[in-house]
GUKOLPA-36704 format. One line per 2 residues: their letters; for each residue x, y, z of C-alpha. Coordinates in steps of 0.2 Angstrom, whole numbers, plus 5000, padded with zeros to 4 digits. Layout:
GUKOLPA-36704
a	X:Y:Z  ...
//
This chain:
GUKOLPA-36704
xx	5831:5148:5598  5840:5152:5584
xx	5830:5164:5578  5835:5171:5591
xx	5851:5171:5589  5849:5175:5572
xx	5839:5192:5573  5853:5195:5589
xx	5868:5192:5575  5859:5206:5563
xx	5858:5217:5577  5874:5215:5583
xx	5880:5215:5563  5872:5234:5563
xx	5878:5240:5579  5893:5237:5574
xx	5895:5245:5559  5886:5260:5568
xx	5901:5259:5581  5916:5259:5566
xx	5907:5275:5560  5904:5266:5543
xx	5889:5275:5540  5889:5286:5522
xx	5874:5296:5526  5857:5296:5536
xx	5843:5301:5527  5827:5305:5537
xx	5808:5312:5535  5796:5311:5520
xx	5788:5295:5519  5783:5302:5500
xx	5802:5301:5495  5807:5289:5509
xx	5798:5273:5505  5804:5271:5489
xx	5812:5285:5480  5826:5287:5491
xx	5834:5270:5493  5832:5269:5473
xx	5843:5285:5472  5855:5281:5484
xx	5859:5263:5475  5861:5270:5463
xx	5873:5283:5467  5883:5270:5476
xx	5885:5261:5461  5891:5276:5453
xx	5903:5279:5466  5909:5260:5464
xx	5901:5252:5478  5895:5233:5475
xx	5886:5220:5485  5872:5230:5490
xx	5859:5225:5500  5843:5232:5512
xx	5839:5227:5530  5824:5231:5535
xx	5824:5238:5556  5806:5243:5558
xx	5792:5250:5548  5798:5264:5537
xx	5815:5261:5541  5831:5253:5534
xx	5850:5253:5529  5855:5248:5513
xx	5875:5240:5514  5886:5242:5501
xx	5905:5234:5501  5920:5244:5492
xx	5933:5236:5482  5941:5230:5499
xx	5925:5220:5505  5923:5234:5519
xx	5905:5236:5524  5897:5252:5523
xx	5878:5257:5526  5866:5272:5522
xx	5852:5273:5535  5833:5279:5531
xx	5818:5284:5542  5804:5289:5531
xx	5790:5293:5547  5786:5311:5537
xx	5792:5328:5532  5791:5337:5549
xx	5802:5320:5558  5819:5324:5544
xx	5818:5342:5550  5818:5334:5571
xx	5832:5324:5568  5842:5337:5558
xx	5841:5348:5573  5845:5334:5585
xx	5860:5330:5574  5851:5312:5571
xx	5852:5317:5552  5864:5322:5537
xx	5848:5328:5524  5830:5331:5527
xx	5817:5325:5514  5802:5335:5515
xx	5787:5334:5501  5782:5352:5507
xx	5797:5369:5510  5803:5370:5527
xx	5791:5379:5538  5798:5396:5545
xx	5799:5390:5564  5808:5374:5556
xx	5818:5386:5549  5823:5395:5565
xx	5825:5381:5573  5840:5374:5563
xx	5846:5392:5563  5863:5386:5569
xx	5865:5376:5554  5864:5391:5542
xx	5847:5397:5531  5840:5382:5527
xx	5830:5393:5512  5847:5396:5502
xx	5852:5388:5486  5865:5380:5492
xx	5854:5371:5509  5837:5369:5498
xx	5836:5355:5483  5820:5350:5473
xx	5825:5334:5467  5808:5329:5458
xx	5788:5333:5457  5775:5324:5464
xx	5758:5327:5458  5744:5325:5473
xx	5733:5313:5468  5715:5311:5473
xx	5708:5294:5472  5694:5284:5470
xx	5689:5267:5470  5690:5259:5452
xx	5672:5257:5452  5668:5275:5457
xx	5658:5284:5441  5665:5301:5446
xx	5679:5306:5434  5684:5326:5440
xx	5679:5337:5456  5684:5354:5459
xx	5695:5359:5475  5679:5367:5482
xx	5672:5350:5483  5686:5340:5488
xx	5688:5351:5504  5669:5350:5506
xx	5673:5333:5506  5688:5331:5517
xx	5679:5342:5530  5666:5332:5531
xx	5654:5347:5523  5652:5334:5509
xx	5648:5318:5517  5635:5309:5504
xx	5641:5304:5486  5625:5309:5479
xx	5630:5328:5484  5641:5327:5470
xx	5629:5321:5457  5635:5307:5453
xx	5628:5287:5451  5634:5284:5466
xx	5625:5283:5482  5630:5280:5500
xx	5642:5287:5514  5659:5293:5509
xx	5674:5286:5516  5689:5298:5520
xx	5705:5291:5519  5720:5303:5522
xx	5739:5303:5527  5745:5306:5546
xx	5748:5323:5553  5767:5318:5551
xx	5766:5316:5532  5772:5331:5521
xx	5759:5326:5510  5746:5329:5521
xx	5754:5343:5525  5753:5348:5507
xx	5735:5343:5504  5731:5354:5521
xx	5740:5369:5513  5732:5369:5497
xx	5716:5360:5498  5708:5363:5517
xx	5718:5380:5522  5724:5383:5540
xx	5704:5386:5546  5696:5368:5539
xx	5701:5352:5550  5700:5337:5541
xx	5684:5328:5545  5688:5316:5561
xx	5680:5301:5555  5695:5300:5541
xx	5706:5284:5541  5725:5292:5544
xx	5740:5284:5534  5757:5283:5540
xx	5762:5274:5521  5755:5280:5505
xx	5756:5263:5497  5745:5256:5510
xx	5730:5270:5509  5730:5267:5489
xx	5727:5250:5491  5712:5250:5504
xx	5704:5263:5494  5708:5253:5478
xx	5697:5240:5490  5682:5251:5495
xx	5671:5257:5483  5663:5273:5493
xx	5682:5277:5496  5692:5291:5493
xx	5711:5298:5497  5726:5308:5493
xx	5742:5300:5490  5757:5304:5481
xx	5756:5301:5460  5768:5287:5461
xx	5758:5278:5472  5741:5278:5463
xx	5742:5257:5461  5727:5249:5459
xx	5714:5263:5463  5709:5278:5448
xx	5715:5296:5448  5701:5310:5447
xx	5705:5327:5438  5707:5341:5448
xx	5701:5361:5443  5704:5376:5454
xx	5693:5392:5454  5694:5399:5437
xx	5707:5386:5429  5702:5366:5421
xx	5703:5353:5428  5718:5342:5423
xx	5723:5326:5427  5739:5322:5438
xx	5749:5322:5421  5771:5320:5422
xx	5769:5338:5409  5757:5346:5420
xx	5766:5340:5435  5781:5344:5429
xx	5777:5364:5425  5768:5363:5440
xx	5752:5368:5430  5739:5355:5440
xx	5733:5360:5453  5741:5349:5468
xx	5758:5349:5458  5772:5348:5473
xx	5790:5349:5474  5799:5337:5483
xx	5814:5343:5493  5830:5338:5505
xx	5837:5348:5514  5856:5350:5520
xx	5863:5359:5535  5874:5373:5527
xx	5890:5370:5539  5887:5351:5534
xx	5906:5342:5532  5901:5325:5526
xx	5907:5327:5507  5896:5310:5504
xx	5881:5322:5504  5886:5333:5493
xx	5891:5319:5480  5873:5311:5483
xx	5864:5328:5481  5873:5332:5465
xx	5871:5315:5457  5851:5318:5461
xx	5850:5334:5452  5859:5327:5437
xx	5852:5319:5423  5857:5303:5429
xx	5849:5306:5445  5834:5312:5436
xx	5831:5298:5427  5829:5288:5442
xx	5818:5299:5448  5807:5296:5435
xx	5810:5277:5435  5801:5278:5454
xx	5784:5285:5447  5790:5302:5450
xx	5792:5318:5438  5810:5323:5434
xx	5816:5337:5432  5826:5335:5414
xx	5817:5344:5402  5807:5337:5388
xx	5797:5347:5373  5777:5345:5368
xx	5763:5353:5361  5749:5356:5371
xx	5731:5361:5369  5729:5378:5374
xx	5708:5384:5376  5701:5400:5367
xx	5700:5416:5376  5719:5418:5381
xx	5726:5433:5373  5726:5432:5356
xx	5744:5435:5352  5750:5423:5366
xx	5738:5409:5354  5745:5419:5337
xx	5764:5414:5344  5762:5399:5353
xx	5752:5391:5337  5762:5376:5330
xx	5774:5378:5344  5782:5367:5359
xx	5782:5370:5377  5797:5365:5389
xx	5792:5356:5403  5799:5369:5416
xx	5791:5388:5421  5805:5399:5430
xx	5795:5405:5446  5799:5420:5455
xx	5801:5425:5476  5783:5435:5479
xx	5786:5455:5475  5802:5452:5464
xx	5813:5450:5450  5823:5433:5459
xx	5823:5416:5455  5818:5402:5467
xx	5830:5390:5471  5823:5378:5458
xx	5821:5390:5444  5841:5393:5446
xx	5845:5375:5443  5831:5375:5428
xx	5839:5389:5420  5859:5379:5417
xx	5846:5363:5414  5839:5375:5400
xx	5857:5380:5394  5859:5361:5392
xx	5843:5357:5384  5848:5371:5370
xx	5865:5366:5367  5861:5347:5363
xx	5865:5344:5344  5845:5340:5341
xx	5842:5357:5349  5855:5368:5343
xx	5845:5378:5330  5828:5379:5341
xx	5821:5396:5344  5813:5400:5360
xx	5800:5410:5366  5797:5417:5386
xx	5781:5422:5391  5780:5431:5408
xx	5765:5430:5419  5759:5438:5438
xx	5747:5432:5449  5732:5442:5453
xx	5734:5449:5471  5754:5453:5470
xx	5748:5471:5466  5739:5483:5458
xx	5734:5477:5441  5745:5488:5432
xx	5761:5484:5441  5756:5468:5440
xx	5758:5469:5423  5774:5477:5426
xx	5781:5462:5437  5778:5451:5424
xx	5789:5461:5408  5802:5464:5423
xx	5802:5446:5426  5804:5440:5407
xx	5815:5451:5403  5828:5444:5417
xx	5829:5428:5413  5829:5434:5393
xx	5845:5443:5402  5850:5430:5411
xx	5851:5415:5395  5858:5431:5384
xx	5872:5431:5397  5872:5410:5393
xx	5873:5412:5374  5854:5410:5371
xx	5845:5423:5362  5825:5422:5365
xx	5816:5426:5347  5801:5433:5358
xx	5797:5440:5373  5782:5445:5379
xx	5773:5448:5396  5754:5447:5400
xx	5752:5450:5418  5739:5441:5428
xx	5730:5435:5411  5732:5417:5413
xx	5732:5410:5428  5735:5389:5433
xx	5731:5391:5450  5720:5400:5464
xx	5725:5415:5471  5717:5413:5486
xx	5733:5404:5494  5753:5405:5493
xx	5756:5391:5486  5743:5395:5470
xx	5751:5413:5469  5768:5406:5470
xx	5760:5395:5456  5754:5409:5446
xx	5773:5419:5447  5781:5412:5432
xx	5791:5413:5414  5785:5399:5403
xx	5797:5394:5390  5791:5388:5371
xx	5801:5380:5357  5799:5388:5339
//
């Protein structure tokens, strides 16, 4: 009985502060950025904001409210539903939700549905507040150390069904484990890895919780699955290779310049005609360093830009090896709209987080390099070659404008490819400005 009565007190407790319209923000969507991400972000931006006391109530699986009491013991909340990507963009049109988190970009008739709202695409409705790196996974026991995506969809389809297909030590069925169709990680996984025309095979085990997928493949030896990087846990990453690239490990630099193969962005979206000025405040201590820092602290790649050299392979152009020899790369690549000279919305947030990087004391009198590249199937090869000297040249412009004076800067069309061509989100990929220290 009082259990009862106790459960019936919290309930009453939360309706009540639902009925003084306490409520701060409601976030709703990615499970990704939901489960744990999130609620680490919005503590701590309500200690920044001078909130105290805070403590989370779990109401049902994948949601909560975390409460926070101001300098007058007031109670005030921040709701989150994490039930996937496509559920933030449902309750955003059903005015259920201030921001959207999604670990894929709005889908177009998402889009047109929240048309009322504004764009949803623009700058100022769109943030990436981290990268996620996909990771495939195997059982710790599991000999096989890299696939290609060829393979991985052969085995996600089904096509693939037998370990020893793959020549490794391991023989036996395989066992499919995979997010829900609610999950923008699936959503993700489907996009880049199966393609619209592959189903995933139907005898997969689906996930609403990435934590919880991990850690039953991290118990099944002929297992394997796709989470999100932070929530590898107990079970082993594999390297991942694309047609005509290497295969790389989910790495936080390769993640971060979105250079592996199943990099991802992770976003939230906010209604452009939004009034509640606690968004905004929470959106722009996420995109800060601070908020970056947290993101990081989660498992998660930040955004804040860090410098390192890396090993580049014979048979890239011989200039671009000359230059980049005894050199630093950034952990950023400016990346372009398909067809054009424009930023995306991330790359114009990456290029003030450059000006920033460039003006620190440590880095006041590092020299930097931009090397522009195309992907293959923009356009002829020749123009392709054009977009690219088009595209390094504007953000030359664009940091001239800011002070910055790049010592080189070059352009080498489609010559160095990180991902496939054979989708968007590779080509996307593919469009880019990477930026080198000297």
């Amino acid at each position: 009985m009082r259990l009862i009565l106790f459960l019936l007190s919290c309930i009453f407790s939360i309706s009540s502060l639902y009925a003084d319209n306490h409520v701060l923000m409601r976030l709703h969507g990615s499970n990704t950025i939901g489960a744990k991400l999130a609620p680490e972000l919005v503590e701590a931006w309500l200690y920044e904001q001078g909130y105290r006391k805070l403590k989370t109530r779990n109401l049902d699986e994948e949601e909560k409210i975390i409460i926070a009491q101001d300098e007058n013991n007031q109670q005030y909340f921040v709701e989150i539903k994490s039930h996937g990507s496509s559920t933030g963009f449902k309750s955003l049109q059903n005015n259920q939700a201030d921001i959207g988190m999604s670990s894929r970009p709005i889908k177009l008739k998402e889009n047109n549905r929240l048309k009322r709202f504004g764009e949803m695409t623009r700058e100022d409705a769109e943030f990436v507040i981290g990268l996620d790196g996909i990771a495939v996974i195997v059982n710790q026991i599991n000999p096989i150390s890299r696939l290609n995506k060829s393979q991985i969809k052969g085995i996600f389809s089904g096509e693939i069904n037998r370990w020893e297909q793959l020549d490794t030590q391991l023989s036996g069925d395989i066992h499919v484990y995979a997010r829900d169709n609610k999950s923008g990680t699936y959503d993700t996984f489907k996009a880049l890895v199966l393609g619209k025309k592959t189903a995933l095979v139907k005898q997969a085990k689906r996930y609403e919780s990435n934590a919880h997928l991990s850690d039953d493949v991290s118990r099944d030896p002929m297992g394997i699955g796709f989470v999100g990087l932070a929530y590898v846990r107990n079970s082993r990453a594999i390297a991942v290779a694309e047609e005509g690239t290497e295969a790389r490990m989910p790495g936080p630099f390769d993640v971060a310049t979105e250079d592996y193969a199943i990099a991802r962005r992770l976003y939230m979206y906010v209604p452009e005609l939004h009034k509640n000025e606690n968004v905004k405040s929470f959106i722009d201590f996420c995109l800060s360093e601070k908020g970056q820092n947290v993101v990081s602290l989660s498992g998660f790649i930040a955004q804040n830009i860090e410098a390192q050299y890396v090993e580049l392979n014979d048979g890239l152009p011989e200039e671009y090896l000359s230059l980049t020899r005894n050199s630093k790369r950034l952990s950023l690549n400016f990346r372009f709209k398909k067809g054009s000279v424009s930023l995306d919305n991330k790359a114009k947030r990456d290029l003030q987080r450059l000006v920033n990087f460039l003006s620190k004391r440590e880095n006041k009198n590092s020299k930097i390099m931009l090397f522009g590249f195309a992907e293959t199937s923009e356009t002829h090869p020749v123009f392709s070659l054009d977009l690219s000297t088009f595209r390094v040249d504007r953000v030359s412009d664009l940091l001239v404008q800011n002070g910055i004076d790049p010592v080189r800067v070059r352009s080498y069309g489609d010559a160095l490819p990180v991902a496939s061509n054979e989708d968007a989100g590779g080509r996307h990929k593919n469009r880019r400005v990477e930026v080198w220290l000297q």
